[in-house]
N, C-alpha and C positions, 0 to 999 in steps of 0.2 A: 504494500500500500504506500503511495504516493504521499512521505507526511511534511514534504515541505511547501514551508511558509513563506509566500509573495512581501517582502519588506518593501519593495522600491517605494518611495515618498509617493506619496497622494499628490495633487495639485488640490491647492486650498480652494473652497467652495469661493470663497470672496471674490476672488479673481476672476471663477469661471462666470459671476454676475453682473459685469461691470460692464453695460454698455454705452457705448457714446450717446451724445446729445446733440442736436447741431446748436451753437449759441443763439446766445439773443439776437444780437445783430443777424444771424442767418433767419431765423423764423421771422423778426419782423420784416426784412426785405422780401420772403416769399408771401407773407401776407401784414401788406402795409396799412399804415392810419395814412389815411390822405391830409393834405397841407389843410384841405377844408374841416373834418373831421378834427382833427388837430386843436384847431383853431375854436371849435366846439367844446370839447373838452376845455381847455384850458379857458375859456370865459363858462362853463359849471361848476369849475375851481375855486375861479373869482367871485359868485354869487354865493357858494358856502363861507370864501372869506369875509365877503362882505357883510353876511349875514352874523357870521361871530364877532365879524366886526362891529356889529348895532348899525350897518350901513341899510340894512337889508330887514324890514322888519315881517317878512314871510317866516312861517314855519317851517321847518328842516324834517321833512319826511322822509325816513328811508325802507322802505318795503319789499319784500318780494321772497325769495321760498329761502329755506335754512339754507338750502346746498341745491347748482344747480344737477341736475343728472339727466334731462332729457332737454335736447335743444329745441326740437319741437313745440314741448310746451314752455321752455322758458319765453320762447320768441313769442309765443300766442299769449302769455303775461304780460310781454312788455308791450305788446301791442294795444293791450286794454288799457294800460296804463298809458298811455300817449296817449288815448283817447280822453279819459280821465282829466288828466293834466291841462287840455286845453281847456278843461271846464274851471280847476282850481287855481289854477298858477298864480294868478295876481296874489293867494295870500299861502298857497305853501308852495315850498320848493322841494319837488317830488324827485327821490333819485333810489332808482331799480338798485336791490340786494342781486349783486352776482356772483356769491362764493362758488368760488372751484378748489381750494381745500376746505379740509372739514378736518379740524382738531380733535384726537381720540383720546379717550382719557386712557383705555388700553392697547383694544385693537379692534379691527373694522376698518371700512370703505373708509379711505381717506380725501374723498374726492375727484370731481370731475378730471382735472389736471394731472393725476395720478394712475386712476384706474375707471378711465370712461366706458369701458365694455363692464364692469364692475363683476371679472370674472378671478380676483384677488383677494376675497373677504380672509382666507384660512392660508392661502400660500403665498401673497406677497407677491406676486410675480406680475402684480397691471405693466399696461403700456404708457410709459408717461411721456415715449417720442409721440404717440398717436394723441394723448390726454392733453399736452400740451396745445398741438395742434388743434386740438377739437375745441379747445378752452376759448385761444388767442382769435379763431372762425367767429364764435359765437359773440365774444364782446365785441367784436369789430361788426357784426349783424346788429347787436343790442346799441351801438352806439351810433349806429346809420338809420336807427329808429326816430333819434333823436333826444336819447335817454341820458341824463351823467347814471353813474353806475358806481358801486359801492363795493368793496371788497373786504375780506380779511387775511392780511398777510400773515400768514404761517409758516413759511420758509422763503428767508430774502432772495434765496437763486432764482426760485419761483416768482417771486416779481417782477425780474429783472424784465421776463419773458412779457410782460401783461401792466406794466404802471403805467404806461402811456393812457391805455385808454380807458384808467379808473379817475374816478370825479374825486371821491373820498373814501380813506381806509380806514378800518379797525384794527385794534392791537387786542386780542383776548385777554383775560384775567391771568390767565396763566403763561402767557409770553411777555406781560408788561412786564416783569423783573427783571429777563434778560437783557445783559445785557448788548448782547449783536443786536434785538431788535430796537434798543433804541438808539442805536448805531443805524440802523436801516432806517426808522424815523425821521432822525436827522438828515435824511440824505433824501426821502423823496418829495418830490415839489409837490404835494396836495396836503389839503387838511388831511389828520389823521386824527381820529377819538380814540381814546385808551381807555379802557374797561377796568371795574373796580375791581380787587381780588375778589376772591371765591370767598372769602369771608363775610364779604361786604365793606370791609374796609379801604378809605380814599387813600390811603400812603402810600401803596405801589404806584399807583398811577401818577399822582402827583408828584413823587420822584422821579417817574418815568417823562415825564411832562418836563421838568429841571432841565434832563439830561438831555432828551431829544430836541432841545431851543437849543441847544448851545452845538459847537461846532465839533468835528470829531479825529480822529487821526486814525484811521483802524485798517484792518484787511478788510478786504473783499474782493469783487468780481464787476471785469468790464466787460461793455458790450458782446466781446469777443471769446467770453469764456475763459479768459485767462485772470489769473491769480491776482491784486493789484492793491498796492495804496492808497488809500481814499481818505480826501479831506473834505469831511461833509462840510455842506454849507449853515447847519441847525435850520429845524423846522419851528415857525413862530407860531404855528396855524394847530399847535395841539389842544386836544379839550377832552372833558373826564363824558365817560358815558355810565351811568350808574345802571347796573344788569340785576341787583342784589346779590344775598349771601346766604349762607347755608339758615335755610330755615329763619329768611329774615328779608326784607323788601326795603325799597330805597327810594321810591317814587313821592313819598309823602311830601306836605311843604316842609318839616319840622327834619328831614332829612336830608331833602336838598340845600335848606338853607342851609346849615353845619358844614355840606359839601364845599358851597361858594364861599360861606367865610374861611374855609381852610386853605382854597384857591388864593383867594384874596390876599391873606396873610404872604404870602408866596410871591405874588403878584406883582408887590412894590420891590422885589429884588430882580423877580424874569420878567422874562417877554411871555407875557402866558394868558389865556384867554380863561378869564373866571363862568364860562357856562357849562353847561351840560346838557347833553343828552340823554333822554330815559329809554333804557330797552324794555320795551313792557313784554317780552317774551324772559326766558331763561330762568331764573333764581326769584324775580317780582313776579312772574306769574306763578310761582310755587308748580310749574310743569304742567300747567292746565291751561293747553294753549286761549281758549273763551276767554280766559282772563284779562285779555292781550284788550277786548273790546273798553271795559269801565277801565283799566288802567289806560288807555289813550286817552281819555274823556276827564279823565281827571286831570292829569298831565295840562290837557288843552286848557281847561278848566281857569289852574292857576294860572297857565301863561295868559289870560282873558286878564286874570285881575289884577295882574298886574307884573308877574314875576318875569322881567325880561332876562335872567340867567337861562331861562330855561330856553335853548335856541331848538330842540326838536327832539322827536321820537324816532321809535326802530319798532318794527311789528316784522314777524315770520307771517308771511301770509303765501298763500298758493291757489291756483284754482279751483280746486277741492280742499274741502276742510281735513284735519288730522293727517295722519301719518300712515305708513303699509312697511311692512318689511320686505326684503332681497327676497327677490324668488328667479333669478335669471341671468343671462345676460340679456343684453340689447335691448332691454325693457322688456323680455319676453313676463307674462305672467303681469305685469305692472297696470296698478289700475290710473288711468290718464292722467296729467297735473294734479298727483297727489303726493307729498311729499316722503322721500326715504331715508329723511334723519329726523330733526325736530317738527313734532306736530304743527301745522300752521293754520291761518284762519281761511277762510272761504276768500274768494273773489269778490262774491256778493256780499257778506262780512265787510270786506278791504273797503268796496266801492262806499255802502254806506257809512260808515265809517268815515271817510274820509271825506264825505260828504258834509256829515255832520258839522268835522270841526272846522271844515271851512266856514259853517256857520256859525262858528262862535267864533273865528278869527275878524269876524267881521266888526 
């Protein structure tokens, strides 16, 4: 019997996984934002700054599903919403949720940009040369709508690919600490809101806020995909987004004020904008998406009577109400614009809704 034993070295798994990307600069030359498009964007930039800036006394709406995962229906949301819009605009300023990653607390679908066939939940193995593409298609379709568009950045390389044609970004509760992203912060030219911790507490962010006004020295990555030096310019355009905390909500007046006087305090030494916005989804809705309705209305409520820190709201909304879990790829099994991460509110919810407060913006 044959008892020997094969030793020759393995080649390491790591290695046999490593596959290329084409860079930034290469994706957006095969699919570009045009000079006009461009020029779009960056005056939706200037209407969120103005609006923090007190120049702008519309509402700051930002709406639209947790995560996108069908283009389809994202396009057929934002198309409703461009309709919408042309009825409210004089008093909110409506700008489409368009995440393509989705932050895990362990593991799962990590988003559109990662694993768009969503055939990776257990082995890790999506496409994110196709994810990407599929990603940078669709905001380039969502912003020839006529949309600004809203992100959350969850991996800076991943930006690199897609900051052009976001309006305004999020920084989650649990990436405000770090500190690369607010090294990343500082460096991208649109408003960015930063999220409370998961506790409910304003310190991260408001240190996060410190750090990302001010200029930076650090590594990163250029156009080209190559390794590089960066000296950020600091972002002036930062502001706190209250989401709540574990078994605890933040939307109140008695909790916003506390937030802005802590701003404030802050305020006379940065460049920093003392308002906020409320996520009436996540941690304030205690995970019951409905909730998402009276916490806007409240929100609206105080801003009516007077509380101009508060510059706007965030709602998870989609064209069907609630949530469905993976049953596929390519949407096989999936029931049409309904969301497959965080529960969100109906269309007809969003519409009225948002109807409302424009009547009490009035």
């Amino acid at each position: 019997m044959n008892t020997h034993t094969n030793n020759a070295p393995q080649k390491p798994k790591s290695l046999a996984a490593i596959r290329p990307l084409p860079s930034p600069r290469e994706l957006k030359q095969r699919l570009p934002l045009s000079d006009k498009l461009q020029l779009q964007v960056d005056q939706h930039r200037q209407q969120v700054r103005d609006l923090l800036a007190g120049k702008d006394n519309r509402l700051l709406i930002i709406t639209g599903p947790c995560s996108l995962h069908d283009p389809k229906a994202a396009l057929d949301y934002g198309k409703r919403l461009v309709a919408l819009n042309e009825k409210l605009s004089d008093r909110l300023l409506i700008v489409m949720r368009a995440y393509v990653e989705k932050p895990r607390t362990t593991t799962g679908w990590k988003g559109l940009a990662y694993d768009p066939d969503r055939d990776s939940t257990h082995d890790g193995a999506g496409d994110i040369n196709k994810g990407l593409e599929v990603s940078r298609r669709l905001l380039l379709d969502l912003v020839e709508l006529g949309l600004p568009l809203a992100t959350e950045a969850l991996n800076p390389m991943t930006m690199m690919y897609l900051e052009d044609v976001i309006s305004w970004t999020a920084i989650g509760a649990r990436t405000a600490e770090s500190q690369i992203h607010r090294e990343m912060i500082s460096h991208l030219s649109m408003p960015v809101g930063i999220k409370n911790g998961t506790d409910g507490s304003a310190d991260t962010a408001v240190n996060a806020m410190v750090s990302a006004s001010r200029s930076h020295h650090c590594l990163g990555m250029d156009v080209d995909g190559n390794i590089a030096m960066l000296d950020t310019p600091g972002n002036a355009d930062t502001h706190m987004v209250l989401r709540g905390g574990r078994n605890l909500t933040n939307y109140d007046a008695d909790s916003i004020e506390q937030v802005v006087a802590q701003l404030d305090a802050v305020k006379e030494k940065n460049t920093l904008h003392a308002k906020v916005i409320v996520d009436c989804s996540h941690d304030n809705a205690q995970k019951q998406h409905e909730r998402q309705l009276d916490i806007a209305i409240n929100v609206a409520q105080q801003r009516k009577q007077g509380n101009k820190a508060i510059s706007g709201l965030m709602l998870e909304s989609f064209i069907h109400a609630g949530k469905q879990g993976m049953k596929g790829p390519n949407n096989q099994g999936l029931e049409y614009g309904v969301s497959i991460t965080d529960p969100c509110i109906s269309w007809a919810q969003t519409e009225s809704l948002l109807t409302t407060i424009y009547e009490l913006m009035s």
